[in-house]
C-alpha positions as CSV (number, residue, x, y, z in Angstrom):
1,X,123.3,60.6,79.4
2,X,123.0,63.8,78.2
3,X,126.8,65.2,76.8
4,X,125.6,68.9,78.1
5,X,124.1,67.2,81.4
6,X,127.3,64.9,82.0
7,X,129.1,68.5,81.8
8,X,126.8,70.4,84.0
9,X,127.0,67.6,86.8
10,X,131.0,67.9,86.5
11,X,131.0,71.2,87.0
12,X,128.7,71.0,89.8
13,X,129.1,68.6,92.2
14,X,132.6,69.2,92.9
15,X,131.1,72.2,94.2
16,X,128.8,70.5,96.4
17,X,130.8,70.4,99.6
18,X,131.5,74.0,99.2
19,X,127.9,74.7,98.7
20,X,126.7,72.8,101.9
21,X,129.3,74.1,103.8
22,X,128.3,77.9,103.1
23,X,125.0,77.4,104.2
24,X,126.1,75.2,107.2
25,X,128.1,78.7,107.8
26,X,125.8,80.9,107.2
27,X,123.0,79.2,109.8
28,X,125.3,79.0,112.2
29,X,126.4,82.9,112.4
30,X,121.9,83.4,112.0
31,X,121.8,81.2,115.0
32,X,124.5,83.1,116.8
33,X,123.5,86.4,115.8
34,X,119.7,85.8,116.9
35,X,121.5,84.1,120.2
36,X,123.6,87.2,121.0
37,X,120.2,89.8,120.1
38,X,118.0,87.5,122.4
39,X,120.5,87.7,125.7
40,X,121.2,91.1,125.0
41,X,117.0,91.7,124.5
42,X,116.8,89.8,128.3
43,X,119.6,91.8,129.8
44,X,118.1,95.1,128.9
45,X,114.2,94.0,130.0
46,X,116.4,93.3,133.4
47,X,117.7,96.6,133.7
48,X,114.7,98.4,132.5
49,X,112.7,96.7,135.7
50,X,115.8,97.3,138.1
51,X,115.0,101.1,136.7
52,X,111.3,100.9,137.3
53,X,111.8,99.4,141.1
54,X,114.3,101.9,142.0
55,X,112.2,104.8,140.8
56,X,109.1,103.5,142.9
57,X,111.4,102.9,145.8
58,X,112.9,106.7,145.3
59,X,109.2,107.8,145.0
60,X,108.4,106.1,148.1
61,X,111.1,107.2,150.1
62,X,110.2,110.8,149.1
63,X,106.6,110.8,150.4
């Protein structure tokens, strides 16, 4: 094997675990942070139709 190789893949795959768990990390807060944006997206569609029925029932009520 390559002497400059056989250095590079000593230097590397120590770091391997390190590596794999960073991105591991890193999807996981993606996953959570799209998870938290998508409840939070439902919740306010929810409210926003609660707002819409209560202004027809005000408008109704006023007629």
């Amino acid at each position: 094997m390559d002497p400059i190789l056989s250095e590079v893949y000593s230097t590397v795959l120590p770091a391997a675990p390190y590596v794999l768990a960073a991105y591991i990390g890193i999807w996981l807060v993606l996953f959570i942070f799209v998870l938290a944006l998508w409840r939070k997206s439902k919740r306010t569609s929810e409210d926003i139709e609660a707002l819409k029925q209560a202004l027809e029932d005000r408008k109704d009520s006023q007629r």
